[in-house]
C-alpha positions, 0 to 999 in steps of 0.5 A: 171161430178158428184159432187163426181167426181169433189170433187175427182179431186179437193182432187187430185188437193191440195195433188198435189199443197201440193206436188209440194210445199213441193219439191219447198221447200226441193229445196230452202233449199238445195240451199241455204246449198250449197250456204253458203258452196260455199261461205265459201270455195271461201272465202278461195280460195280468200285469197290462191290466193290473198298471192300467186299473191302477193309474185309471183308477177304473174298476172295471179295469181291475175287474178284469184284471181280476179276472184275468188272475183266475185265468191265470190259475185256471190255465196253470192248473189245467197244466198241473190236471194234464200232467198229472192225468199222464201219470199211470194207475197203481194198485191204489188209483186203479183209473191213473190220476184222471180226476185230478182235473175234475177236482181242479175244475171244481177248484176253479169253479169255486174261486170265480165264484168268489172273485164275483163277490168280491166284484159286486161288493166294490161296485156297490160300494162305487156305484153310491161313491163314483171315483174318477176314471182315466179313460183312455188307459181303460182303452189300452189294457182292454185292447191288450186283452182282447187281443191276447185273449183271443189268441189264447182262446182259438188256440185252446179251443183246438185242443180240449174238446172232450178235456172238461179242464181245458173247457173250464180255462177256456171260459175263463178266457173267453169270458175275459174277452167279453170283459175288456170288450164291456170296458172298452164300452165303459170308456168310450161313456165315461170319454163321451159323457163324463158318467163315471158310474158307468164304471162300476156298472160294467163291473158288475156286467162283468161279474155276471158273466164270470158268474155263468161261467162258473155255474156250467163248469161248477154243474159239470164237476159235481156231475162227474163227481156224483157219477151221473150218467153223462149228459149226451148218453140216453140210457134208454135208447142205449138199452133199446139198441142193446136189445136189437143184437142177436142174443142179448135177452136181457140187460140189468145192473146197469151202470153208467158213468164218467171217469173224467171230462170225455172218458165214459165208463159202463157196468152192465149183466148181459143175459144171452140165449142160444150160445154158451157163455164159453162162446161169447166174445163175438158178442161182447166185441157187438156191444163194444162197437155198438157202445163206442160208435155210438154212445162213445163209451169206450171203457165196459165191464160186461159180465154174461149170464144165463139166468134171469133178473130177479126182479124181486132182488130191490137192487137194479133199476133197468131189468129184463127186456124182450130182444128188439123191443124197448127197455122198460125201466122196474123201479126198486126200492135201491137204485144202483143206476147212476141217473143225471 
């Protein structure tokens, strides 16, 4: 490769890099603006359904209202987790500060999961001591949080699809909706027919579905924490397209892995044939654009070797491997690949 070639693809290199980091940037931004409209509006929510429950003496309503309350700490976290994420690494957090957002994911997890407790407890208690509910101010708090909350939802939606944390409050959210919309149905009962009970039926309706919410984000916290392989890379069909370039004899000490919510991370020794190691960044460049384009692992750590695996060291789970064929996986007694 000439010297004016190699300065070409470097110059290539940075407007990319430059590129990359303006869009990271104009996403953060915009996350964090629908973020602080989402809080201000739920604030509001909050305050509707909290009158209404009280007044009504409707559960259900309160139920919602609660919530509603983890919307609301689930949203300023989410706010919190995306200016933190901006802060740049230092020699202590080499990777910046993105895991502050799976950490408050974790968090938010964690308190749903409490708040259906505390649900299930006051229905029970009210399934077996009915109370009488107001109706049709059930009907006015769940129309006010249907409506806000799908305003709330549909703007989240178009902004985190690869944040793990705007996911998380945007279930939150969504499942508010369902919510109010059970209380709707709850009051149109109760109106219909005088069947009070139905009122802590719909609680605990309510607190299922807050109970599968938090499952998923809880599973995919502890995932990333564990450094699992991400749930959309199968590491097999990675290692088989690894083996079809030219050059690549082999591929062990694989490690595969998330940063945070969309950020894919890769560690891997790559043996080469037919080119000193001195000559190997067209290939790194092959792998690199393999790896994104079709894994979307954009952050590798490749180191080039000449030698062979030693399949006798007890440390690597995916060995050697002929070019062009599959990978076979050697199992060890110590695994080091990070398996989901």
């Amino acid at each position: 490769m000439s010297a004016r070639t190699k300065r070409t693809n470097i110059g290539h290199n940075q407007r990319q890099n430059q590129a990359q980091s303006q869009t990271q940037n104009h996403t953060h931004a915009n996350i964090k603006r629908a973020l602080g409209v989402a809080f201000a509006l739920t604030a509001c929510v909050l305050l509707v359904e909290l009158v209404g429950g009280l007044v009504s003496h409707s559960l259900a309503l309160l139920s919602d209202a609660g919530h509603v309350l983890t919307d609301i700490v689930a949203l300023g976290l989410a706010w919190f987790a995306a200016v933190q994420a901006e802060r740049p690494s230092n020699d202590r957090r080499t990777y910046g500060y993105h895991r502050v957002g799976i950490l408050v994911a974790l968090a938010n997890a964690i308190t749903l999961i409490l708040i259906v407790v505390a649900i299930a407890i006051e229905a029970i208690h009210r399934l077996q001591q009915p109370e009488t509910v107001t109706p049709w101010v059930m009907f006015v708090g769940a129309a006010v949080g249907i409506a806000v909350n799908l305003f709330i939802g549909l703007g989240l939606r178009q902004e985190g699809e690869h944040n793990v944390n705007v996911r998380a409050a945007r279930l939150h959210v969504f499942g508010d909706v369902g919510a109010s919309a059970a209380v709707l149905v709850g009051g149109v009962i109760i109106a219909l027919t005088g069947w009070y009970p139905a009122d802590p039926i719909i609680s605990l309706a309510i607190a299922l579905l807050i109970a599968w919410g938090a499952w998923g984000v809880l599973r995919e916290t502890i995932a990333i924490l564990m450094e699992s392989t991400p749930r959309n890379v199968d590491v097999t069909n990675l290692l088989r397209d690894l083996g079809k370039i030219p050059g690549v004899s082999g591929v062990h000490d694989l490690h595969v892995w998330s940063i945070a919510g969309g950020m894919h991370a890769l560690s891997a020794h790559v043996q080469v044939v037919d080119r000193p190691l001195s000559a190997c960044d067209t290939l790194r460049e092959k792998i690199n654009a393999l790896l994104a384009k079709d894994y979307h692992i954009g952050h590798t750590t490749l180191q080039f070797e000449c030698r062979t695996c030693d399949l006798c060291a007890g440390s690597n789970l995916y060995c050697q491997f002929e070019p062009g064929e599959a990978a076979h996986s050697h199992m060890h007694s110590h695994t080091h690949m990070h398996s989901h």
